[in-house]
C-alpha positions in Angstrom: -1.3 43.7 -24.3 2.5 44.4 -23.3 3.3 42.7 -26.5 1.3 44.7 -28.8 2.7 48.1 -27.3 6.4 46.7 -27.9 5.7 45.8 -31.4 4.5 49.1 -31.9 7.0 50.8 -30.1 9.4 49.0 -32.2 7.6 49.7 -35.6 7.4 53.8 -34.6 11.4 53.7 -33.8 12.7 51.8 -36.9 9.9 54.6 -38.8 11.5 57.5 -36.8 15.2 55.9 -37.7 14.4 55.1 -41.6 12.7 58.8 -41.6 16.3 60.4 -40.5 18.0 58.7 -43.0 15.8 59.7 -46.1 15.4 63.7 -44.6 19.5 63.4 -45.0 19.4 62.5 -48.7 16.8 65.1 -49.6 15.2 67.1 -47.0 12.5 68.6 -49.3 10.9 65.4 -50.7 9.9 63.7 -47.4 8.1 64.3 -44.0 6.8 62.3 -41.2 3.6 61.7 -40.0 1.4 60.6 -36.9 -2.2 59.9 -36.8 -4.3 58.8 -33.8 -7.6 57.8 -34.7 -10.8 56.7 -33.6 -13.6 54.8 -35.5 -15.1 51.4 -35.9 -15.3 48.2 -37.6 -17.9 46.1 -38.6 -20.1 48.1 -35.2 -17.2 47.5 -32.9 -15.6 50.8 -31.1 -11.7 51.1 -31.9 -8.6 53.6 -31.4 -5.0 53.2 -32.9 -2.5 54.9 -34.7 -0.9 55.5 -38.0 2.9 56.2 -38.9 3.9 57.0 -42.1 6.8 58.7 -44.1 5.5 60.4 -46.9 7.2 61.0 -50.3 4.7 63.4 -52.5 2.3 61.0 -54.2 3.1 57.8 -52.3 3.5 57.2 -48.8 4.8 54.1 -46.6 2.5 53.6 -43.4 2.4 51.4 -40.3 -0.9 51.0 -38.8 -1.9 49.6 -35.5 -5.4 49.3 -34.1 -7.5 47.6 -31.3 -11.1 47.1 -32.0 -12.9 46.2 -28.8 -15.3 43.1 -29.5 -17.7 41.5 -27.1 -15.8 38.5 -27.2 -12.9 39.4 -28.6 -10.6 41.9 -29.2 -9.3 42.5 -32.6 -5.8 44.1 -33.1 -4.3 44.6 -36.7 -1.2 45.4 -37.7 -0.4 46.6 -41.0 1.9 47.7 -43.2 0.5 50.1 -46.4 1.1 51.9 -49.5 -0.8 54.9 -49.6 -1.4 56.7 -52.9 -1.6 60.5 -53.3 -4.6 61.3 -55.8 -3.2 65.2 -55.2 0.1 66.4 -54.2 -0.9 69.9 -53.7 -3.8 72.1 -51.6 -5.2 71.4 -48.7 -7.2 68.5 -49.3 -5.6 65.0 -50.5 -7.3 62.2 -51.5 -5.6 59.1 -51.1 -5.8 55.2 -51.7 -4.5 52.5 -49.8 -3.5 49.3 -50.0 -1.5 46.6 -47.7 -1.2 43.5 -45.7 -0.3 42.4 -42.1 -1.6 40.4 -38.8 -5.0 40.2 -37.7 -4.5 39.2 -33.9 -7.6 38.2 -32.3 -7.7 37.9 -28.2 -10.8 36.4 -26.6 -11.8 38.7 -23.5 -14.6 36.7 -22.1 -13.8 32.8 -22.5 -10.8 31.5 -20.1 -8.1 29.4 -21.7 -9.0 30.1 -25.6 -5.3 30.8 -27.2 -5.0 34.4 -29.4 -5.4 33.5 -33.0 -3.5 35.2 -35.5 -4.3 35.6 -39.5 -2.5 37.2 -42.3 -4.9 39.3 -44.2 -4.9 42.2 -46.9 -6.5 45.6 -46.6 -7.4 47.9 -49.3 -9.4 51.6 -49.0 -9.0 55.4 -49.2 -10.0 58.0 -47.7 -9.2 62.1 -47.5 -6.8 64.2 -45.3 -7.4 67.7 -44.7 -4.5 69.9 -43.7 -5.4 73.2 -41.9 -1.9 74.0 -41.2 1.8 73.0 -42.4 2.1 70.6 -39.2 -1.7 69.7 -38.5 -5.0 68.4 -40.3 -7.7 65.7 -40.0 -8.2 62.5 -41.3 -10.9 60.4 -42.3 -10.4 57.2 -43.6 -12.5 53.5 -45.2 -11.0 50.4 -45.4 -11.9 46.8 -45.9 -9.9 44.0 -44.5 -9.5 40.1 -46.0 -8.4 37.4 -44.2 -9.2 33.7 -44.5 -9.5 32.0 -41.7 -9.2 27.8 -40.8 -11.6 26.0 -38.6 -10.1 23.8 -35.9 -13.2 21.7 -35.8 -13.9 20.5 -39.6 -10.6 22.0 -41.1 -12.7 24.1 -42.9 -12.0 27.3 -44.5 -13.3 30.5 -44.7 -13.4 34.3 -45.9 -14.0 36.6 -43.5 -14.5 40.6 -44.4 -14.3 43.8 -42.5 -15.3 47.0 -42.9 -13.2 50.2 -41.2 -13.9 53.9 -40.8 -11.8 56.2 -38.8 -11.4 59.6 -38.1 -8.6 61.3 -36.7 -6.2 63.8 -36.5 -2.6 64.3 -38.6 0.6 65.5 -36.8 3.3 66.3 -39.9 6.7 66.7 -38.7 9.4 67.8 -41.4 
């Protein structure tokens, strides 16, 4: 998915260039974050990662994931607002919610065309700092999108569960 890297490539970059701006207007209120993670969703292996600029109790993210299907692959980009519960210690409890596209690429079927969905997500989670610069992450979400038939023009809800665990990289 050369497309999917570029996008995120893109989204890290103009995350990396908004972050320099905001560190010049007040260099103690905001740092930077990475988070690769592992989990699944819905009993479907994924990896991806988080971006995010954080600003004490609320945080602007950019998520990418792939979730490996056995038809399909599942890749959603989002873009959150993450709520600090705590600003300080060790341990943060968050909540989350955003919206973004649900890209879904069949692996197994030749000539089916990637579908693409606009959906909402909305979860928590905790992250766990064992150093100024490094913690872990674990994280629930639950994803909405509706989706149209092609064959009746029918519509439907579908929902999906995520949990992830990974690591935090903070850079100031």
């Amino acid at each position: 998915m050369s497309g999917y890297y570029k996008t995120l490539i893109f989204l890290l970059l103009l995350l990396l260039i908004s972050n320099g701006i905001a560190q010049t207007e007040n260099k103690t209120d905001v740092s930077f974050e990475i988070s690769p993670h592992t989990g699944f969703m819905d009993g479907s292996g994924l990896f991806g990662i988080d971006a995010s600029m954080n600003y004490k109790s609320i945080n602007i993210e950019f998520s990418g994931d792939q979730v490996i299907g056995e038809t399909a692959d599942l890749y959603p980009l989002d873009i959150n607002l993450v709520f600090n519960l705590a600003q300080k210690g060790n341990m943060i409890p968050y909540g989350s919610i955003g919206a973004g596209l649900l890209l879904t690429v069949p692996s197994t079927t030749v000539g089916n065309k990637t579908l693409s969905n606009l959906g909402m997500n909305f979860g928590g989670g905790l992250r766990f700092y064992l150093s100024d610069g490094f913690g872990l992450r674990l994280g629930v979400n639950q994803y909405l999108t509706n989706v149209k038939s092609q064959r009746d023009e029918s519509e439907e809800l579908l929902i999906f569960q995520e949990v992830t665990l990974g690591f935090i990289f903070v850079f100031e």
